[in-house]
LOKOLDO-502397 format. One record per residue: x, y, z of N, C-alpha, C, O in turn; residue in one letter. Coordinates in steps of 0.001 Angstrom, whole numbers, plus 500000, padded with zeros to 6 digits. Example, Ala and Ser with C-alpha at 12.3 -4.5 7.8 and 13.67 -1.06 7.14 Angstrom:
2
513190494310507800512300495500507800513200496700507800514236496681508465a512850497750507080513670498940507140512900500030507870513409501138508039s
END
This chain:
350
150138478683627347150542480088627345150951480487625925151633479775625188x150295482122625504150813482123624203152146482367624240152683482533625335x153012482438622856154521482989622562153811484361622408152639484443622042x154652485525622732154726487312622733155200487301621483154734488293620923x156153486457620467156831486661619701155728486084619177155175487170619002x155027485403618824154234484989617684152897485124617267152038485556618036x152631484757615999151146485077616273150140483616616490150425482492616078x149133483945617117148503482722617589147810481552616788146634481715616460x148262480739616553147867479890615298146296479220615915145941478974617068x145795479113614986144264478860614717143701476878613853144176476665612737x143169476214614218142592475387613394142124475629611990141981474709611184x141895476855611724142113477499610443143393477261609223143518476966608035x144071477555610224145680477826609793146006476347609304146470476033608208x145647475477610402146245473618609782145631473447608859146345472994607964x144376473602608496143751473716607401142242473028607666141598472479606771x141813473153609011140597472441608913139296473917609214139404474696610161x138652473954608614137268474634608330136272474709609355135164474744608821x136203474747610576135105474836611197133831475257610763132949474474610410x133706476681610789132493476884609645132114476556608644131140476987608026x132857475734608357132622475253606713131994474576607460131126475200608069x132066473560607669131794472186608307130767472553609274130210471533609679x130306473605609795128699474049610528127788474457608874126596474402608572x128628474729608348127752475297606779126719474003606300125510473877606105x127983473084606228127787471757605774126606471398606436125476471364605948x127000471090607757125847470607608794124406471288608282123403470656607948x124491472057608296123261473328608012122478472872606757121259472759606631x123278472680606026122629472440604388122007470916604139121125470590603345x122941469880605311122544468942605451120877468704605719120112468058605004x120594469357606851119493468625607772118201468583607052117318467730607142x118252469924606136116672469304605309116721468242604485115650467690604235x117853467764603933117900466717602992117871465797603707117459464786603138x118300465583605428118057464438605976116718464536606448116235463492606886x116197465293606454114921465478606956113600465087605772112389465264605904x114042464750605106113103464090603553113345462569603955112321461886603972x114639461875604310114264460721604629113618460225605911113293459070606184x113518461136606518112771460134608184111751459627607701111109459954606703x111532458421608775110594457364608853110301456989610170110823457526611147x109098455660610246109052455055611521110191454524612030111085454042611334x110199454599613389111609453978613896112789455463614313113176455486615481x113133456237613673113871457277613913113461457924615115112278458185615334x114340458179615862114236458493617707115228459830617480114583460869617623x116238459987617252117145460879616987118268460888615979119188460072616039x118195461665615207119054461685614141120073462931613920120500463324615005x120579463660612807121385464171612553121728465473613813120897466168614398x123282465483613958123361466735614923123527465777616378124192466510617110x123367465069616796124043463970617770124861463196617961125392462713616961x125299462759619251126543461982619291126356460629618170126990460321617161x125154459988618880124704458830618165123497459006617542122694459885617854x123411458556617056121535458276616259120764456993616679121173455835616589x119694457381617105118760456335617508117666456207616756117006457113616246x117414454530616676116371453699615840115857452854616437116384451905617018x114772453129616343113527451716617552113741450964616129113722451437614992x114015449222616715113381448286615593112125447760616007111607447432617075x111765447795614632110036447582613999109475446897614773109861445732614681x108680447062615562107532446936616056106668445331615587106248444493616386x106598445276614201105677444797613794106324443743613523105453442895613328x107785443057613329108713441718613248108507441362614680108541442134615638x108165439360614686107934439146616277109711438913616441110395439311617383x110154438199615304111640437868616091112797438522614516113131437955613476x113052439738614998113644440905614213115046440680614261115778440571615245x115432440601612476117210439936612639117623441612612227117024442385611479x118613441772612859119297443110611808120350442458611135121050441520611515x120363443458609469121373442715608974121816444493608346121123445473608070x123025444271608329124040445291607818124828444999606634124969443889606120x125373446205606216125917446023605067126959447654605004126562448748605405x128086447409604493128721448469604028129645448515602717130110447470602262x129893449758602128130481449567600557130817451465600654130413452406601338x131773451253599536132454452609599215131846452569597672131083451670597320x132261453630596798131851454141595034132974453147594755132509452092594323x134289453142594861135369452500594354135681453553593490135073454578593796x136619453696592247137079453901591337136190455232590555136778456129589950x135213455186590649133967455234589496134353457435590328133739458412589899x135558457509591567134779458708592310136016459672591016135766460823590658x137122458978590575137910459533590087137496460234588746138062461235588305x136537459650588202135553460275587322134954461418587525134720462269586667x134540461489589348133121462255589758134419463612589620134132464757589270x135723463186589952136592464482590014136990465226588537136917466447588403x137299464573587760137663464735586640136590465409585474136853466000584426x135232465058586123134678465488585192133187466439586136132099466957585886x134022466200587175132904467350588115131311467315588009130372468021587642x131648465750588689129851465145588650129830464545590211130177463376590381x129629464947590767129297465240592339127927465050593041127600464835594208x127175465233591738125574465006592448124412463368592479123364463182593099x125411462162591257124263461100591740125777460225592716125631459246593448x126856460795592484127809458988593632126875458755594649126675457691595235x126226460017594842125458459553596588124875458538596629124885457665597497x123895458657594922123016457409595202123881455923595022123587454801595436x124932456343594321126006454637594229126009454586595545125380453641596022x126560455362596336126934454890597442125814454402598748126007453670599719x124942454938598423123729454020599093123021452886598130122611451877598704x122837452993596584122593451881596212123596450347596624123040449249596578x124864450454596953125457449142596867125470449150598853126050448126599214x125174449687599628124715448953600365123410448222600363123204447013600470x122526449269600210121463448854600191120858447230599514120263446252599967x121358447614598332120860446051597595121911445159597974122049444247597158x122529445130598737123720443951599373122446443436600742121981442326600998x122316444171601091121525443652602597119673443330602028118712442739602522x119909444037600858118211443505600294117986441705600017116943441143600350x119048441040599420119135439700599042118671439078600510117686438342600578x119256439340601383118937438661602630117337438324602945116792437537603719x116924439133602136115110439787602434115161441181603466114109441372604075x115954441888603650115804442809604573115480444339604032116021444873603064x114487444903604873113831446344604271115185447095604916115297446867606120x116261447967604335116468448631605251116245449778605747115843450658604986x116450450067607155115655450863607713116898452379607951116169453366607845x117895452712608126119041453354607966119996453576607407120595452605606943x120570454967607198121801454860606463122747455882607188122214456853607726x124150455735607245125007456904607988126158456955606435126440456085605611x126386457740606514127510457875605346128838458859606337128696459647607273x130382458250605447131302458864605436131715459666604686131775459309603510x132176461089605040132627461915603445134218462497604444134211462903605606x135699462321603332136327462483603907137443463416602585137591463241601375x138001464339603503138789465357602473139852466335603065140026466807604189x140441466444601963141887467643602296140875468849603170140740469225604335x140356469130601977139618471199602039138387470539601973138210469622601171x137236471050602998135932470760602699135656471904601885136077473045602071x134593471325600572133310472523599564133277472144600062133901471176600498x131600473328600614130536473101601028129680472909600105128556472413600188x130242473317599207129291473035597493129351471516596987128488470774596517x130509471373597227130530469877596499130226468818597186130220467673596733x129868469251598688130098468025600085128222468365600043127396467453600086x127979469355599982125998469359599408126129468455598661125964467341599159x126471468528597185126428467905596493126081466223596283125426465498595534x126947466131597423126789464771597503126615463834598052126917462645597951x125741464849599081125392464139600274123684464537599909122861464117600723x123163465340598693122342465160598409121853464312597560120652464356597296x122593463489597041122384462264595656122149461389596742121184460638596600x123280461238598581122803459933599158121252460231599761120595459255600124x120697461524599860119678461348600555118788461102599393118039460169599683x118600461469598418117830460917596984117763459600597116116680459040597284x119455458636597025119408457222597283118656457223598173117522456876597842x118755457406598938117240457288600787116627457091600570116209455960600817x115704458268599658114375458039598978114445457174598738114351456296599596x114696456816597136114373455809596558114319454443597440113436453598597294x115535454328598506114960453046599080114576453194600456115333452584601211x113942453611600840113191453910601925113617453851603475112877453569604417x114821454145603516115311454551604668115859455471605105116145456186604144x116401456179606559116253457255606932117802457500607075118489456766607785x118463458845606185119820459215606231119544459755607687118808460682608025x120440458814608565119964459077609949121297459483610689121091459742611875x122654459609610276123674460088610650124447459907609903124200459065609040x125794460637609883127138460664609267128373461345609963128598461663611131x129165461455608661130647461899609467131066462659608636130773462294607497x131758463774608701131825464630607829133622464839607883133779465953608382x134842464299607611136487464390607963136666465395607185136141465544606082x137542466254607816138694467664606937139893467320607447140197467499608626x140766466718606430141983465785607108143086466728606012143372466311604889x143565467912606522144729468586605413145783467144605156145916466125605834x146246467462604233147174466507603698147018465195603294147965464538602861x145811464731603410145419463007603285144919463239601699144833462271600942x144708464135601408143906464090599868144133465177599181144084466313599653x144438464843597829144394466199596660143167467205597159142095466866597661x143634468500596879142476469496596494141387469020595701141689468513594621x139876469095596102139079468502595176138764467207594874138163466778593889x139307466513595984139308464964595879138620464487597168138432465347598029x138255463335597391137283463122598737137077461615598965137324460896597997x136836461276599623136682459547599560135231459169600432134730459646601450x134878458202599613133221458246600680132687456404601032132755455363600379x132278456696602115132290454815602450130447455250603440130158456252604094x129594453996603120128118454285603386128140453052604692129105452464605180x126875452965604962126909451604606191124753451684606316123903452374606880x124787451046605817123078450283605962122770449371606832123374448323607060x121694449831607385121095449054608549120000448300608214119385448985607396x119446447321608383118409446575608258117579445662608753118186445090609658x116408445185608623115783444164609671114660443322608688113757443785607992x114964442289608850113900441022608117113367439842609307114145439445610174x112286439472609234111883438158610357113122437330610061114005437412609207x112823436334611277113939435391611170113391434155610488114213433434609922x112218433840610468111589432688609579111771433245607761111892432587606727x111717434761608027112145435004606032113430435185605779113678435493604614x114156435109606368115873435617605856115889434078604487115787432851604475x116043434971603744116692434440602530118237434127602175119109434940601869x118335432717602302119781432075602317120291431307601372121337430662601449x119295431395600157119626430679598933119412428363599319119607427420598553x119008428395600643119260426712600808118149426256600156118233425096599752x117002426916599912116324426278599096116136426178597768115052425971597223x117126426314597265117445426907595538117794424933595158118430424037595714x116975425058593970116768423507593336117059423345592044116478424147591312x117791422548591496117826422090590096116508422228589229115524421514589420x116566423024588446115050423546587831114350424573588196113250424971587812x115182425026589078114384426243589219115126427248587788115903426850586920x114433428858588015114436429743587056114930430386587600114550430612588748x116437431250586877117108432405587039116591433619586505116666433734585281x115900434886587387114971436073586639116536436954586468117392436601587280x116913437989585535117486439100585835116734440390585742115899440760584916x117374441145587080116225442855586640117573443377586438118569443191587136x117401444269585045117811444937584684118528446053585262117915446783586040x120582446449584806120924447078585310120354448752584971119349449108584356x121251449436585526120750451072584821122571451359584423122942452485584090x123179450632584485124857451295583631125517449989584367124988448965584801x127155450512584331127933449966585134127698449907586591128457449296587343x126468450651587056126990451131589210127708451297588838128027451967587856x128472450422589888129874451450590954130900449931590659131823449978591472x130977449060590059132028448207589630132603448175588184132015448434587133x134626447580588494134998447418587335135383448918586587135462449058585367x135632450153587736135649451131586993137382451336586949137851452199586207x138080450667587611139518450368587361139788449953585568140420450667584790x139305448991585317139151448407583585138392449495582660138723450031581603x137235449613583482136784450793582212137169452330581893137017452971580853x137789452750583294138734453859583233139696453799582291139776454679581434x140485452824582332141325452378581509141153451995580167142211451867579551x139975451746579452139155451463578268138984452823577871139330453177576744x138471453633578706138219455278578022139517455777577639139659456177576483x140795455819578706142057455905578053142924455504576947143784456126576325x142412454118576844143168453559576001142208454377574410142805454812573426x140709454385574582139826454708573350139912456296573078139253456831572186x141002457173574141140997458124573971139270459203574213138922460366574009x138906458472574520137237458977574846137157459982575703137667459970576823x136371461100575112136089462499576021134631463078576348133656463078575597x134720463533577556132921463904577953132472464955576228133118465781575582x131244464418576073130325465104575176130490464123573617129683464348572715x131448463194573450131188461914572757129921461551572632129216461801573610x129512461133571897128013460449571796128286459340571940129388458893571622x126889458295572703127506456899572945125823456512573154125120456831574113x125455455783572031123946455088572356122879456415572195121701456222572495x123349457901571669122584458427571637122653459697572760122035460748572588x123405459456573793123163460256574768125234460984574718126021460916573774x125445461564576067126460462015576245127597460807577001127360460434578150x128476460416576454129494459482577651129737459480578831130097458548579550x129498460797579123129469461000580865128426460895581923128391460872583154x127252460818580522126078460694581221125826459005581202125063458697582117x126104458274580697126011457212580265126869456045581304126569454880581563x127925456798581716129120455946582124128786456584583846129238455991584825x128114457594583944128372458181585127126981457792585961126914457989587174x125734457148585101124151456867585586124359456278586643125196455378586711x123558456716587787123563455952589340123085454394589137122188453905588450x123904453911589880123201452441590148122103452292590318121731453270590968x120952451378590059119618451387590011119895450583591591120604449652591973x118826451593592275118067450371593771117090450025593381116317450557592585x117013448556594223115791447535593591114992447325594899114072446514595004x115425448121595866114699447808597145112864447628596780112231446574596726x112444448794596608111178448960596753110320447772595698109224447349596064x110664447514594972110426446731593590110657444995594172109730444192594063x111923444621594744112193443480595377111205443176596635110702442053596679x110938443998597532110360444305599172108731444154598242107821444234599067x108407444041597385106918444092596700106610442818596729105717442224597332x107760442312595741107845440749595490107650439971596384106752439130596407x108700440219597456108615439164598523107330439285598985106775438197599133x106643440293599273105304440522600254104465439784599770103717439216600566x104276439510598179103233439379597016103670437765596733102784437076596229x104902437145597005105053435960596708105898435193597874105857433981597663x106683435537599088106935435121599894108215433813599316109234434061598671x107696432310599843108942431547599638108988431231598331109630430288597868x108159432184597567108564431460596352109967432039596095110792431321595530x110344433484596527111692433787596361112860433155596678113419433739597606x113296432455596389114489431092596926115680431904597050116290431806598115x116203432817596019117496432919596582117678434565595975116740434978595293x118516435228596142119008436746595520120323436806595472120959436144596292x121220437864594199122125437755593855122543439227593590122161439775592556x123330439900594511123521441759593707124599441713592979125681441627593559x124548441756591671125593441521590690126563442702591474125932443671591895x127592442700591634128332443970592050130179443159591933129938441958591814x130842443237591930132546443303591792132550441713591780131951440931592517x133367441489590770133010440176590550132080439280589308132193438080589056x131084440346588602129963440633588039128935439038587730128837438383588767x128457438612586918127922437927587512128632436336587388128047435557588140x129563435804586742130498434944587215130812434637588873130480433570589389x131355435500589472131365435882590848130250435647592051130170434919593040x129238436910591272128165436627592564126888435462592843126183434945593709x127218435506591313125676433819591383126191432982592614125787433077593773x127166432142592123127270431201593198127200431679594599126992430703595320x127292432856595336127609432636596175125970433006597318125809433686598332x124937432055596382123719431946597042123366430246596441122299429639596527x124394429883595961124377428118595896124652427148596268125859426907596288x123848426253596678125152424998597263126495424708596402127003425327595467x126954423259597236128157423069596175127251422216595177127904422334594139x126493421676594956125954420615593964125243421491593155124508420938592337x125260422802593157124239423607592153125305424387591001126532424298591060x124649425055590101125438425759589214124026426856588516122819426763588739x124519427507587935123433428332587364123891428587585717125004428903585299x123035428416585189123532428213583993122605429585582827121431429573582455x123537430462582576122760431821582143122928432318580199123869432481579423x121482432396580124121976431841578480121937433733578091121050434495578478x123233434152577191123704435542576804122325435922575955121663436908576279x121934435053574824121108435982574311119454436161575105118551436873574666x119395435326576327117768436197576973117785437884577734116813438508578158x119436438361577708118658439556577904119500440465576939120580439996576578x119129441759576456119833442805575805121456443249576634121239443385577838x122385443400576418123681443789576748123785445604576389124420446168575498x122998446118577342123319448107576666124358447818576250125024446787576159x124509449369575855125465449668574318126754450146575223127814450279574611x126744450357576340127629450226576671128688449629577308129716450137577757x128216448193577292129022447304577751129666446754576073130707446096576056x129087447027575006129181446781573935130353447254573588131284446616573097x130290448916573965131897449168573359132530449172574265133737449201574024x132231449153575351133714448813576319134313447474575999135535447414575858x133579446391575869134168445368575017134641445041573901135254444023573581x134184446411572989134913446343571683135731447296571678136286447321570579x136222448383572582137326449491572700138171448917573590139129449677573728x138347447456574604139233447234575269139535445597574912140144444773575593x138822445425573467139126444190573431139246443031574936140110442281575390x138055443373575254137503442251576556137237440754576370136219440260576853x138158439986575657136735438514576282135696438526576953135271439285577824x135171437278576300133593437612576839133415437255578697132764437840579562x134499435795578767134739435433580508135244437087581124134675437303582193x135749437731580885136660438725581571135020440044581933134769440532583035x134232440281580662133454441190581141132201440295581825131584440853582732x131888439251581526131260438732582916131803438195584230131066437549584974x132916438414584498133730438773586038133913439906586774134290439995587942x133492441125585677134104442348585604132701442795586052132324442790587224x132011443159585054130835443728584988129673443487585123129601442580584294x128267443617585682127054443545585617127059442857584010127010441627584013x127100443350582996126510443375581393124981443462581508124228442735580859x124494444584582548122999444971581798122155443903582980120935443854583137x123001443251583582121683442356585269122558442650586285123655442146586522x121638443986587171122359443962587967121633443557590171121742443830591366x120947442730589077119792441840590454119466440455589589119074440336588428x119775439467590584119270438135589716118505437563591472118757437665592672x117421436923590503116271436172591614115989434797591144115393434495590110x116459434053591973115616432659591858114588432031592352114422431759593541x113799431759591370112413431458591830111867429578590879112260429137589800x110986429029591783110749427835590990109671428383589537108879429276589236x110309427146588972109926427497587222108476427753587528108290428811586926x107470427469588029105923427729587649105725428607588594104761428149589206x106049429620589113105940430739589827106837431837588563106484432979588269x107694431304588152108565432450587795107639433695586837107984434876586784x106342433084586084105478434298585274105303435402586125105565436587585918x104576434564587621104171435537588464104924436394589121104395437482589347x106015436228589502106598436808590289107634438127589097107916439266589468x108041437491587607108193438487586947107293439912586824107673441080586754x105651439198586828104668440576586416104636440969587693104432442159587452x104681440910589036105199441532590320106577443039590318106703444198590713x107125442259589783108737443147589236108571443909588222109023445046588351x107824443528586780107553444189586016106573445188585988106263445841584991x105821445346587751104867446368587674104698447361588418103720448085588604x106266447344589058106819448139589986107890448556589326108782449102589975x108009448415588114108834449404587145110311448579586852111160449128586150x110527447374587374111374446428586712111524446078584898110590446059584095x112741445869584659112826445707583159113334444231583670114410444154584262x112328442752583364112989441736584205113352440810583048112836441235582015x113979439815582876113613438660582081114352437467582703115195437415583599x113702436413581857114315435292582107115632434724581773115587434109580708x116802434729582339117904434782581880118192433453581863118580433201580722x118205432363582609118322431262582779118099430399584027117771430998585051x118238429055584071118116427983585042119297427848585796120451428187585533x118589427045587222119621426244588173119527425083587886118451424487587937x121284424222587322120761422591587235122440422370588351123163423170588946x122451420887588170123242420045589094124412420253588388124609420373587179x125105420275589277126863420726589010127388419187589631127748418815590747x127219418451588182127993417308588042129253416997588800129280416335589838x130521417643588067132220417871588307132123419068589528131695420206589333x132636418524590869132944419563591413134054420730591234134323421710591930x134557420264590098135298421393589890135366422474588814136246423252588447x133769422163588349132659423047586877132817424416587715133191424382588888x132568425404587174131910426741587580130566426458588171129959425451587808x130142427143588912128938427863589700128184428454589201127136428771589764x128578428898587585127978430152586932128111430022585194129234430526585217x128004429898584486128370429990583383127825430555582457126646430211582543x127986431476581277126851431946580593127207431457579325128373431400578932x125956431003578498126399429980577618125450430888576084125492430399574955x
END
């Protein structure tokens, strides 16, 4: 029953947007409508979303994966770059569930905020359907939160979730990775989406401001470049070379100190020599504006590999000009040998 004395308060009033949030919806569906594919049964605008798995796998594993931007979004606010996080935020699922060998076939994203834009929530839910593109699966649902009070004006938080499916005779588990084999790296495209806690803090400390020159280009453009997906480029390889692919590694938090090993036995180590690949210029001065050791920015950061593949040494030509012809920048970074001392690193770059 209403109060006579008052006036009738509205979902408006708490601060959540209905129309905004049908706006949203609205602006959404053609951009989800660029990613459909085979398999999509029902997508955006439903309770749930439905996906037939592939047809063409006789015994079909799904493998999943989920990841947020991290750090890197406090940037997207500060300097009002809203249009590629999407693709961070589908690149680091995506190439997390790619190592496995898996194509994936879906993506749902979270976008969550005080005040929904509808400008800025386009924004950036059009960089994840771009990410789509590029790796070939279908932005097939999401969630859209208007939560007054959980977040600054202009601030937003975003978390992705990838779906995927590989045979069960190809899932790639790193057990066949051998002393002598060859460590490939493909080339990062910036930082991604890790380590932006330290390098935030590197721009502060260097006093550094958007429109700086850095390598030639702008700092914001430089520091802000979407994570490269390697789906389509990796999904080539395997087709074109199969077991020669032994093991995969998505450099991501941790950088590559961190993630090598954790496609190795305990008796393996990977041993990665600094000068086989170029270090961009911007890992250059973040290490020389934050005075980094060299252990600290390979824990921290990619440094320029942000996909490593192991393959046996007399395959490794082939399977590079595979990568290199699907638009990979690859090289040979180094070998897997025997980890003597069990208590050596897993990883070392020498």
């Amino acid at each position: 029953m209403t109060n006579k004395h008052s006036a009738s308060l509205t979902y408006r009033d708490a601060g959540v947007d209905i129309d905004a949030g049908d706006a949203l919806v609205d602006r959404i569906k053609p951009l989800a409508a660029k990613t459909m594919r085979a398999g999509v049964m029902a997508g955006i605008g439903g309770f749930g979303a439905l996906f037939e798995v592939p047809k063409h796998l006789k015994e079909p594993v799904l493998v999943s994966g989920t990841d947020g931007v991290g750090t890197k979004l406090r940037l997207a606010f500060e300097w009002q770059r809203h249009d590629t996080v999407g693709i961070d935020l589908v690149a680091m699922s995506v190439n997390d569930i790619l190592v496995q060998g898996a194509e994936p076939l879906f993506f749902l994203d979270y976008f969550a905020c005080g005040k929904l834009s509808v400008d800025t929530a386009a924004s950036v839910v059009a960089g994840i359907a771009k990410g789509c593109e590029l790796s070939g699966c279908a932005l097939i649902g999401g969630e859209t939160a208007e939560m007054p009070g959980m977040y600054p004006d202009g601030e937003y938080d975003l978390a992705g979730f990838a779906v995927g499916a590989v045979e069960k005779s190809r899932i790639i588990d790193g057990k066949s990775i051998a002393a002598g084999d060859v460590v490939l790296g493909l080339a990062s495209s910036g930082a991604h989406s890790n380590g932006f806690s330290l390098l935030r803090k590197i721009l502060t400390h260097a006093n550094a401001r958007p429109g700086q020159d850095l390598g030639g280009r702008r700092l914001e453009d430089v520091v802000m470049e979407p994570t490269r997906i390697y789906v389509k480029s990796v999904l080539a390889a395997l087709a074109a070379h199969g077991p020669a692919i032994k093991g995969l590694a998505h450099i991501t938090g941790g950088g590559l100190l961190d993630n090598v090993p954790r496609i190795l036995q305990p008796g393996l180590a990977a041993r990665l020599h600094r000068d086989a690949w170029v270090m961009p210029e911007l890992f250059s001065w973040l290490q020389e504006n934050g005075g980094v050791a060299d252990s600290e920015m390979h824990r921290v950061f990619n440094c320029g590999i942000g996909m490593i593949i192991v393959v046996p040494a007399d395959q490794a030509d082939a399977v590079k000009a595979t990568l290199s012809a699907h638009g990979e920048n690859v090289s040979i970074v180094g070998e897997i040998i025997n980890r003597e001392n069990p208590d050596a690193p897993q990883a070392l770059v020498v």
